[in-house]
N, C-alpha and C positions, 0 to 999 in steps of 0.2 A: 247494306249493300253486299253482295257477293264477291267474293278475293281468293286467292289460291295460296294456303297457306300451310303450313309443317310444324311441328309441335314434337319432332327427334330429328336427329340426323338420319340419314340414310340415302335409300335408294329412292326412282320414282316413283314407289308405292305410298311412301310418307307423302307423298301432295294431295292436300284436300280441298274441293271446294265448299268454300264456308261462308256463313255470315260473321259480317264484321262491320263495326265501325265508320262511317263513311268519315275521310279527314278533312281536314282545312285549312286553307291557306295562311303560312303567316309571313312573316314581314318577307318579302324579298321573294315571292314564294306564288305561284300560279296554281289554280287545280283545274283539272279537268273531268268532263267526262271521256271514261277512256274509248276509243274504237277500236285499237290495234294497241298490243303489245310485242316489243319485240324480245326474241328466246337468246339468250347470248349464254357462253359457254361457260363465263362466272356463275349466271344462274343456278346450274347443277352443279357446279363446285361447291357454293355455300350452303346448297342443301345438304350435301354430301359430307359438311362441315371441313373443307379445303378452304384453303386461306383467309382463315378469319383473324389473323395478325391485323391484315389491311381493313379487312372489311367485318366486325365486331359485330355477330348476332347475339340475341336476345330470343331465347325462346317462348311462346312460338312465334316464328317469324311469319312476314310475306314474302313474296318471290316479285324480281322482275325493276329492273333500272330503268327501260327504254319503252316509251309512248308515242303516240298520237295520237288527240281528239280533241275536241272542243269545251274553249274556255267557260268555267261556270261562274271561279270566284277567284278575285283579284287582290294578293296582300297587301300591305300596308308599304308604301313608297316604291310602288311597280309600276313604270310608265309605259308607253307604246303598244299595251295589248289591253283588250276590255272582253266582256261574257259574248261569246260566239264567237271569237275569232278561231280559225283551224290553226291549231298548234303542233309540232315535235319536238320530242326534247327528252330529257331528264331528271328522273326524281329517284324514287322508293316505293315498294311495293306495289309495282307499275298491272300486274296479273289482275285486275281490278275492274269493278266497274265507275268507281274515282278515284284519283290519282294527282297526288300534289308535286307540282315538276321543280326545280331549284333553279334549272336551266331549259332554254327551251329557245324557240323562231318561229315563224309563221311557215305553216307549208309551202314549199314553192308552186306555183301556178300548174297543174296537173299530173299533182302526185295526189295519186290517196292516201287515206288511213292506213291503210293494210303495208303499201311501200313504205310512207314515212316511217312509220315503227319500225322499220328496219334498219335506219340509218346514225342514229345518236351516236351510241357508245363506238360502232364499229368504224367512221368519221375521225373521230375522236381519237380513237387507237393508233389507224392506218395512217392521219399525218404525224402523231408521235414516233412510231417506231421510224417511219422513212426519217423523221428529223434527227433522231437520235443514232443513223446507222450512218449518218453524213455522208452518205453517199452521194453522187454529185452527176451533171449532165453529162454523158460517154460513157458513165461508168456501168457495171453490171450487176446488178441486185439478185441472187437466187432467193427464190421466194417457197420455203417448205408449206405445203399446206396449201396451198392457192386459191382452192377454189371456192373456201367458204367467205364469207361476209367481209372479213376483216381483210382476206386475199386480193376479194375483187376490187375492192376499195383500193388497196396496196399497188395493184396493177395499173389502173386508172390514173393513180395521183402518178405516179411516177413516170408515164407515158406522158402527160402537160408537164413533166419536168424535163424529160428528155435524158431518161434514164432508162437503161434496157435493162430486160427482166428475163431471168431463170424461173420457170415454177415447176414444184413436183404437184403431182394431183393423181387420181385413178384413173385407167384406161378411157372412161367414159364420159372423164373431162378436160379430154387433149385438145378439142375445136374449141371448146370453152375457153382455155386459158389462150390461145390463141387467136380468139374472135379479140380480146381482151388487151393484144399484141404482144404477148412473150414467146417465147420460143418454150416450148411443152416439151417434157417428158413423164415416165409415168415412177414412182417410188418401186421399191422394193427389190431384190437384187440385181448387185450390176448398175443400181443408180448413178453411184458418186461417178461410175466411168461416164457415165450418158450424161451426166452435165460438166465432162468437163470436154467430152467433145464437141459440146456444143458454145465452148469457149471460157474464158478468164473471169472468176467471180470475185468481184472487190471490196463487196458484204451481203450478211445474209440474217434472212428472218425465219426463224418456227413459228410454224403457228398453229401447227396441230400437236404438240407436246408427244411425239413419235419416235422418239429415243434416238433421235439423230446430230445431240448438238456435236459430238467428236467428230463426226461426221463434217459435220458445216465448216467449223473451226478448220479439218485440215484443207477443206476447199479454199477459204479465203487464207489460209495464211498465219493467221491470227485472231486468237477465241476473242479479243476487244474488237471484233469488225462483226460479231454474230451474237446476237439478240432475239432472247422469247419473249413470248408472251402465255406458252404454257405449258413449261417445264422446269418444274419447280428445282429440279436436282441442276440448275444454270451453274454455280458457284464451286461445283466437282469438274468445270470442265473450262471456269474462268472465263465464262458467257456472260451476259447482263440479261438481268429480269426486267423487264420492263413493267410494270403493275403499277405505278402510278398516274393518275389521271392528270392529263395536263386542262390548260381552260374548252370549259365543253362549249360555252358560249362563243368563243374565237374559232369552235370547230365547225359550229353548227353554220355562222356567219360563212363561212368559206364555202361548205357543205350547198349551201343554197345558192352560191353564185356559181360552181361549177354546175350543177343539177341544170339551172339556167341556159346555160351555155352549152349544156348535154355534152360536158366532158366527164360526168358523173351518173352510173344507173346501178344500182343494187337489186337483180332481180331476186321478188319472193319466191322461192321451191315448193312452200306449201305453207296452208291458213292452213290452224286449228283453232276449233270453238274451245274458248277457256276452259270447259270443264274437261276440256283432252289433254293440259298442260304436261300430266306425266307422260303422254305418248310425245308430246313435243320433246322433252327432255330424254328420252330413250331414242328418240331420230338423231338429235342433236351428239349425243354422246356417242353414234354410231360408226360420225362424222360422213364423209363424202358427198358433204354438203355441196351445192351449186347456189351462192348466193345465201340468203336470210330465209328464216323461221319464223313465224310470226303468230301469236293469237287474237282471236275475232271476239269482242267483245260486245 
């Protein structure tokens, strides 16, 4: 099969399409054929060899946690899904044209491939960090980074909570985060004054790793109300990192009843054919993201 894989650290020049291996299911364990991969901003971290405490490569690696596509083979004491059903979910070295998932759901009823791949891991993220910032119905959430994946996600859940939101983002995604229902402003100077005119923030989330946790800290008060997700220097300013995964299966289940209920939409910004993975990862890394990254398999 064909995979997108790296054999050094580095930049997106190290991503190859190669042949490889095709894998297979084991106990606990679904594979698919993959249609959509989605691009998440660990991806080019662990190429880059960034946080490999948590996440442990083996060179040469694959790239890529988040999928969608259809089931081929089914492991050993795995009920409720059989070969053809449409799946999403997650696994490892998802940049593939098969891919064994660990966790995963049934697409909901008129999402594609190309959308579903977008949603696993950033699901997953976006009800951790709101769980873990405890922030509560009336209260005010500033949201740094807003408008990528895990933002819009963030935005979403926390409007069905009844929780009002701050977001920074670029001039050019102010209707955006506002379609979204926060109250927008744009980063860069003069910020911390524009969000605090625009009222009281009770915690707060990075999520573009943008050197602003002193920042956030003196907005809410206090650095245990503000939480990354990608800024590794958190512990110089008595922020919490947030990088552990909680259950992606209890995300994924939630993830489909909101999507249902269309309190949930993650729109794609843009498909790339997998052998473009390194231009997706130089988009990605560019940021000013709107939404999810995805590759077409």
């Amino acid at each position: 099969m064909k995979m997108i894989g790296f054999s050094e650290f580095g930049g997106p020049e190290v991503l190859r399409l190669v042949d490889a291996e095709e894998p297979h299911a084991g106990p606990g364990q679904v594979r698919i054929a993959v249609r959509a991969a989605g691009v998440n901003p660990v991806d080019w971290r662990l190429r880059e060899g960034q946080v490999l405490g948590a996440h442990p490569i083996e060179l040469p690696a694959g790239v890529g946690l988040d999928a969608a596509g259809v089931v081929d083979e089914v492991g050993a004491g795995v009920e409720g899904v059989r070969a053809g059903d449409f799946v999403f979910g997650e696994g490892r070295n998802t940049y593939a044209e098969f891919a064994v998932l660990s966790a995963w759901a049934r697409m909901p009823e008129g999402l594609t491939f190309e959308e579903a791949a977008g949603y696993p891991s950033v699901v997953e993220t976006a009800l951790r960090v709101l769980r873990e910032t405890g922030v509560a119905a009336g209260q005010t959430l500033l949201v740094s980074g807003a408008s990528g994946g895990v933002g819009t996600a963030v935005l979403q859940l926390a409007r069905v909570r009844g929780i009002k939101v701050i977001g920074t983002a670029g001039a050019a995604n102010q209707d955006y985060l506002r379609g979204l229902g926060a109250a927008a402003t744009t980063y860069g100077e003069g910020w911390v004054e524009r969000v605090r005119a625009l009222g009281r923030v009770d915690a707060a989330l990075d999520l573009a790793g943008s050197g602003v946790l002193g920042e956030l800290a003196a907005l809410t008060g206090d650095p245990a109300k503000v939480i990354t997700i990608a800024d590794l220097r958190a512990p110089e300013f008595g922020v919490r990192f947030s990088g552990v995964a909680g259950s992606v299966p209890d995300a994924l289940a939630e993830a489909v009843g909101l999507i249902a209920r269309g309190e949930l939409h993650i729109p794609v910004e843009r498909a790339y054919p997998l052998a473009d993975a390194a231009a997706a990862h130089i988009d990605s890394q560019a940021g000013h993201t709107r939404g999810r990254r995805v590759l077409l398999v």
